[in-house]
C-alpha positions in Angstrom: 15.8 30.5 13.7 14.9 33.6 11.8 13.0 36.2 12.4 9.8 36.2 12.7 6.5 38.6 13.3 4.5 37.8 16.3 1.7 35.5 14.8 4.0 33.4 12.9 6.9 31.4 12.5 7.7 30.5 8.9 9.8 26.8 7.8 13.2 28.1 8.6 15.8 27.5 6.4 18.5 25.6 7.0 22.1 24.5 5.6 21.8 20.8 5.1 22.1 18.4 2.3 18.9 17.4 2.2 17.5 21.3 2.3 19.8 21.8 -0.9 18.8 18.7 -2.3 15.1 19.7 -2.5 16.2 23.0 -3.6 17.4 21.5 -6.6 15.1 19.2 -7.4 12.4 21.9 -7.1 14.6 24.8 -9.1 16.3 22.4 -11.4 13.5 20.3 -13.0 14.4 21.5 -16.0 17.6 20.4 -16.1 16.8 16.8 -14.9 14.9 16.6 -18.5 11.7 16.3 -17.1 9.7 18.2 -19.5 7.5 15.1 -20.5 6.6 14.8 -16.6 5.6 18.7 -16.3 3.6 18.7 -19.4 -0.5 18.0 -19.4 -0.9 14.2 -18.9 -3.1 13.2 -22.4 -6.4 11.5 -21.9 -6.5 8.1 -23.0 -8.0 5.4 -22.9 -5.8 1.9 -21.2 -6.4 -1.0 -23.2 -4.1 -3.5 -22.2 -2.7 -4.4 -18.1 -0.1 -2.0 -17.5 3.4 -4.2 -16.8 4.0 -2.6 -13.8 2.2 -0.3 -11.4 4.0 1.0 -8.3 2.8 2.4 -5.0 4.8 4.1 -2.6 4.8 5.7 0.8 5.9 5.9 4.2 6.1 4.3 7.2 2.9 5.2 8.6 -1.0 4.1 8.5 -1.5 5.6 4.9 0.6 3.4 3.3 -1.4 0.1 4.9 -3.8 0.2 2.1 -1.1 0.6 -0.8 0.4 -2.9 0.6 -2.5 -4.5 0.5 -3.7 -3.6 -2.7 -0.3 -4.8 -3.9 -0.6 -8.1 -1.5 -3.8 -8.5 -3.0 -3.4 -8.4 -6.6 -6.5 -5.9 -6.2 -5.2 -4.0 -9.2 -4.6 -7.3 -11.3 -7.1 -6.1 -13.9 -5.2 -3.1 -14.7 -1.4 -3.8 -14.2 0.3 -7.1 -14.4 2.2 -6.4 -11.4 1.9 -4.1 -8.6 4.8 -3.3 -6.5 4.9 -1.3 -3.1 8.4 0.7 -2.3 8.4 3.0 0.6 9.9 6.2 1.1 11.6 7.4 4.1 11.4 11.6 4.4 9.9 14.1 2.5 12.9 15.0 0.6 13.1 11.2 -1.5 9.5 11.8 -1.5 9.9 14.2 -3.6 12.1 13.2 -5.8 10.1 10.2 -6.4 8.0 12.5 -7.5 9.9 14.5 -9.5 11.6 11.8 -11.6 8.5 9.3 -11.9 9.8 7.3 -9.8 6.5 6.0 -8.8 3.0 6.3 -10.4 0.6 6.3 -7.0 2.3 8.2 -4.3 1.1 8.4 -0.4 2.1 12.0 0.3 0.8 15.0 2.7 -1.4 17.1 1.1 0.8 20.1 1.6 3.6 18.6 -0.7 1.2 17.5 -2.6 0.0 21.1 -3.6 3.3 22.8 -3.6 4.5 20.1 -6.0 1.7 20.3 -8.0 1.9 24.2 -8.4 5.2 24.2 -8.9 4.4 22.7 -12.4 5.4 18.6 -11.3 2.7 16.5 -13.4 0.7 14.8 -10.6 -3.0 14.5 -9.3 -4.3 14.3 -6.0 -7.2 11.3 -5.7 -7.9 11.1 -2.0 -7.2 12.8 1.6 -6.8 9.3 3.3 -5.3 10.7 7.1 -7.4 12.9 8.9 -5.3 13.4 11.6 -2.7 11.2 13.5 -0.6 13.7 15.3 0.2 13.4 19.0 2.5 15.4 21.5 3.8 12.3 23.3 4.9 13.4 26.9 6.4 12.3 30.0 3.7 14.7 31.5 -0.2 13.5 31.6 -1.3 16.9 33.1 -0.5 19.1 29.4 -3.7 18.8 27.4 -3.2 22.3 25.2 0.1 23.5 23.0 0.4 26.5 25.8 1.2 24.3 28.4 4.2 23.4 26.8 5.6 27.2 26.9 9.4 27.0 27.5 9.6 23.4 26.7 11.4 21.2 24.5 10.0 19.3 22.4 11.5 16.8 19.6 10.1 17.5 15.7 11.1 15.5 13.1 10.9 17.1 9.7 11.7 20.6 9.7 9.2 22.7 7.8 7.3 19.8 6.7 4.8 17.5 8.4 3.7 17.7 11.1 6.0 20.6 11.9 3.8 23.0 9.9 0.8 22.2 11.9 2.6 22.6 15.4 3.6 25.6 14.2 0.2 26.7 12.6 -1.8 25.5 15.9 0.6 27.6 18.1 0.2 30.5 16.2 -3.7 30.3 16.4 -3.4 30.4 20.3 -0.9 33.2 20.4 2.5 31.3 20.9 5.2 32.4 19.0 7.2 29.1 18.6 10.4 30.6 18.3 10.3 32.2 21.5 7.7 30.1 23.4 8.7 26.7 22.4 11.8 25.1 22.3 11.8 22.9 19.3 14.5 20.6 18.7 14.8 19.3 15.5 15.4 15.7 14.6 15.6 14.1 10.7 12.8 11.6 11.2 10.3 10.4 13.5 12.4 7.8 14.9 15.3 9.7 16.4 12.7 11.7 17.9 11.2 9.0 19.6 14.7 7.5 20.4 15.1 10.6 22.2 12.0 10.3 24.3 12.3 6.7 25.3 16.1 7.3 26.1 14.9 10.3 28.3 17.0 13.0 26.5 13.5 14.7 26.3 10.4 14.9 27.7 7.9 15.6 24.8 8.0 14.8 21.5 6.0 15.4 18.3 5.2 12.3 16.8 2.4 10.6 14.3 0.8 7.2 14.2 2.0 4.2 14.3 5.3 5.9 15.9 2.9 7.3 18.9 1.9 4.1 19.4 5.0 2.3 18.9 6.7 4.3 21.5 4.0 3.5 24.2 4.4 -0.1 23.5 8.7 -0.1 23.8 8.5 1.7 26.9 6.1 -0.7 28.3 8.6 -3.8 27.3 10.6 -5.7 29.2 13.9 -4.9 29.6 12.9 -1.3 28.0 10.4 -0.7 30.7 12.9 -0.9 33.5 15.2 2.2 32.5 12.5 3.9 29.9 10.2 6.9 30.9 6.3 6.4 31.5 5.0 8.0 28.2 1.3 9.2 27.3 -0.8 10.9 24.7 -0.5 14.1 26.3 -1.8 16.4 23.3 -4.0 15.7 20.3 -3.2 17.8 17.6 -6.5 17.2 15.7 -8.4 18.2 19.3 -6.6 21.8 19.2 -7.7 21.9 15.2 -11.1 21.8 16.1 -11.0 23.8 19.4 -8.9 26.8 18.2 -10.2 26.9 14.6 -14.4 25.5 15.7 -14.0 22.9 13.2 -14.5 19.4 13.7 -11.3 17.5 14.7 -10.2 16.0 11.5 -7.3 17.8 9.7 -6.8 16.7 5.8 -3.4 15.7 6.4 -2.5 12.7 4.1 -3.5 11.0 0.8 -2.3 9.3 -2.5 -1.6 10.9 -5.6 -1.3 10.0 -9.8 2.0 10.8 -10.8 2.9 11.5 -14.2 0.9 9.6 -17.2 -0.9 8.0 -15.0 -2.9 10.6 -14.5 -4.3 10.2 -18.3 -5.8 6.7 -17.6 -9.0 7.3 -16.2 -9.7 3.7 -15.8 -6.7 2.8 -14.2 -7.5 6.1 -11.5 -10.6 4.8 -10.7 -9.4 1.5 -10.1 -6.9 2.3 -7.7 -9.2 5.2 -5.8 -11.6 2.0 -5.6 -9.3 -0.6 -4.4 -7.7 1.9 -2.0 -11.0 2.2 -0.9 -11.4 -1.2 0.1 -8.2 -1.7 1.0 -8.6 0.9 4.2 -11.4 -1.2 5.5 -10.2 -4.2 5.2 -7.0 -3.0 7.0 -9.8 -1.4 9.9 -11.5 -4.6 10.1 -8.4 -6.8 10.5 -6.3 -5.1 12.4 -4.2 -7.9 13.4 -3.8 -9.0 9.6 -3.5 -5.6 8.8 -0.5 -4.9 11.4 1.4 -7.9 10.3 1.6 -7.0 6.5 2.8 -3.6 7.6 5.3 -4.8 9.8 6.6 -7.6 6.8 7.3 -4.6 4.3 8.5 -1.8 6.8 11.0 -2.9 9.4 10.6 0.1 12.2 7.2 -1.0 12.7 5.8 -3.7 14.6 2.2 -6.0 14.4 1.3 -4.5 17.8 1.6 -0.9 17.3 -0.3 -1.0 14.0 -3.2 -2.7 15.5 -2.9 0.6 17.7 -2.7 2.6 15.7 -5.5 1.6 13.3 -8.1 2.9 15.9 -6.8 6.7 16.3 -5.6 7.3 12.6 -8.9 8.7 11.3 -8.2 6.5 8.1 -11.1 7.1 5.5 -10.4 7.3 1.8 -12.6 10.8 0.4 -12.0 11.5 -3.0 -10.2 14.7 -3.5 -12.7 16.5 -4.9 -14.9 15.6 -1.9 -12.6 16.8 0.0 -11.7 20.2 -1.8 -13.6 22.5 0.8 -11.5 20.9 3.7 -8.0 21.2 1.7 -8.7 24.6 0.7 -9.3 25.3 4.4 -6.2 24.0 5.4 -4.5 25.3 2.7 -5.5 28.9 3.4 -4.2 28.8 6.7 -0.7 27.6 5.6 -1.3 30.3 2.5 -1.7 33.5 5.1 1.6 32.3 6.8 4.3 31.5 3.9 2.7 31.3 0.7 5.7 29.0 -0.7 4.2 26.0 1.3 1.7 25.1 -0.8 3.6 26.9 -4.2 2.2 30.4 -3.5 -1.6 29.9 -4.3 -4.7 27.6 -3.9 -4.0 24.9 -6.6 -6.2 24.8 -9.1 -9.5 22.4 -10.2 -6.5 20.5 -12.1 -5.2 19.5 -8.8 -8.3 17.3 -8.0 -8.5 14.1 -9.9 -12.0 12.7 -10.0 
């Protein structure tokens, strides 16, 4: 790790492939021709069914109402088609974003604004996850981030989700994660929880459905007989509101309007409308709900979804409703390392309507 002052312990840097690779795509936009995609999306007005409309995200809660929509054919009066395609880690993320590769993307609001002000053409329509983020532990008895000093604990996703909030919420209570916490680093939520329910760790940092999913293997048969009892030890968006006296909701999640999308206002409010309905429908059928998640992403299962559904604070606010609460959040991440969010509050641009 690098340096780092006493209140705060920046994204560290690191030597890998896929750091470089989101270097590049953030530095080299140019190159990639992609002038058309940073330029002003033009206002117009959609006619005709668009031929194809495509939704993506990742393996978690927020991308339940994005498959049903597309299941649906909720979007049927303004695209002939409508396809869901998930993405695995932040880094294909965003260079879906980057190269179009999608036109409604499910993305955390951080990467949301640090793409945005970085000059990639996209539009933030709702905050979707208010908070799914659990330390799962071995340990029942650790109920705040400080009981945790001198512990490991797996993190998938280095200087992204939900490693920037540990790291924000362990600042606010005076940790200094570099030298209080030992965080081992892991390239995606899964290995993390491999490593938990194999018993190479005892905590891990892990969001919804994965908390979930990993309380279910351990409790399988023959899992259960060699795997560790697990619980929800620490919820992140209880330490939000305790350390920060806001209400235990963090604006963690949402979809976004990638490239000329964003200049059909019709099609926008159609999908902020279906995606909308789409979210209830998924909270008032869970069962239905966690069976269509588990058809289109394999590491998930029917079971854990219906658990998760319950703790994932899932409730489509537009963006602009939500502005206060980003800009909040924002701020926070701002006063640390002002490259997380692209150096600077994003703009009214940033909010679609």
């Amino acid at each position: 790790m690098q340096p780092v002052s006493p209140t705060f312990t920046p994204p560290l840097p690191t030597t890998t492939a896929a750091t470089a690779t989101r270097r590049q795509l953030l530095q080299g936009a140019g190159a990639l021709g992609l002038a058309s995609l940073l330029a002003p999306a033009p206002a117009r007005v959609h006619a005709a069914p668009l031929p194809r409309l495509t939704l993506a995200g990742p393996p978690a809660i927020v991308s339940a109402p994005l498959i049903h929509m597309a299941e649906s054919g909720a979007l049927a009066a303004v695209a002939q088609q409508t396809v869901f395609q998930p993405w695995r880690d932040p880094d294909q993320l965003r260079a879906m974003a980057i190269g179009q590769k999608a036109d409604v993307l499910a993305m955390p609001s951080n990467v949301a604004a640090n793409l945005y002000n970085r000059g990639v053409g996209l539009r933030l329509l709702n905050i979707s996850t208010w908070g799914a983020l659990w330390i799962v532990s071995r340990d029942a008895q650790r109920t705040t981030l400080a009981d945790y000093r001198g512990e490991e604990i797996a993190v998938p996703f280095r200087g992204d989700m939900p490693d920037l909030l540990l790291q924000l919420l362990a600042t606010e209570q005076g940790l200094n994660p570099a030298r209080d916490l030992q965080l081992r680093y892991v390239p995606t939520p899964m290995e993390a929880m491999q490593l938990l329910i194999t018993r190479r760790v005892r905590h891990a940092l892990l969001t919804e459905p994965g908390v979930s999913l990993a309380l279910r293997k351990t409790q399988s048969f023959p899992l259960g007989l060699v795997a560790p009892e697990l619980h929800r030890s620490l919820d992140l968006q209880q330490e939000w509101g305790r350390l920060l006296h806001r209400p235990a909701r963090i604006p963690q999640a949402g979809i976004a309007a990638i490239g000329a999308l964003r200049g059909q206002p019709e099609v926008l409010a159609a999908v902020q409308q279906t995606y909308a309905q789409s979210a209830a429908w998924c909270l008032a059928h869970p069962q239905e709900c966690g069976a269509m998640l588990a058809r289109h992403i394999d590491l998930l299962t029917p079971e854990a979804v219906m658990d998760a559904l319950p703790r994932s604070q899932l409730q489509a606010v537009p963006a602009v409703q939500a502005r206060s609460e980003l800009e909040f959040f924002f701020a926070r991440l701002q006063a640390r390392s002002p490259g997380l969010i692209g150096g600077k509050l994003p703009d009214a641009g940033f909010y679609g309507a």
